[in-house]
N, C-alpha and C positions, 0 to 999 in steps of 0.2 A: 504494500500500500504506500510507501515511503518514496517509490523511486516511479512516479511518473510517468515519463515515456514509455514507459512497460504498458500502461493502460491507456495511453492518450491517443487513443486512436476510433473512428468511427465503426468499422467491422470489426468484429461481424455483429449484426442489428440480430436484439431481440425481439421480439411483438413491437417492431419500431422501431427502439430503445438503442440508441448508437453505443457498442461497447462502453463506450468512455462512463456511460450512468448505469447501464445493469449490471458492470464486475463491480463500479461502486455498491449498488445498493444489494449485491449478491451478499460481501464481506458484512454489511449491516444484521442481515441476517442470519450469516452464521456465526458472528460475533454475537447475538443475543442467545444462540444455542448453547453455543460455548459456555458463557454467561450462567446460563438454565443450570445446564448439567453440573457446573462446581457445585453453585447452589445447593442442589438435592442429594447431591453428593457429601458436600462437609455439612451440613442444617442439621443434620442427624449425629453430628460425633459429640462427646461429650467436650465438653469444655474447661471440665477441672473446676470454674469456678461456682458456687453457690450464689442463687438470685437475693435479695434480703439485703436487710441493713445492716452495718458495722458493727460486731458485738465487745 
């Protein structure tokens, strides 16, 4: 994603879509997958620490 000319270019056309915006918004999307899956993955491990106030 960092390096540009890699991506800046018109073809090849998605449903219209000149390369240059559908590999954009491709990474958006598998970057919120990504995203997902830590999530559900660590949400569940325990954390060591106890919820509560200072005793």
């Amino acid at each position: 994603m960092v390096w540009v000319p890699f991506y800046n270019k018109i073809e090849p056309v998605l449903w219209g879509f000149p390369f240059f915006y559908w590999y954009q918004l491709l990474w958006v999307l598998i970057s919120a997958v990504i995203t997902a899956l830590v999530y559900k993955k660590t949400k569940a491990l325990p954390s060591g620490r106890k919820m509560g106030g200072a005793r």
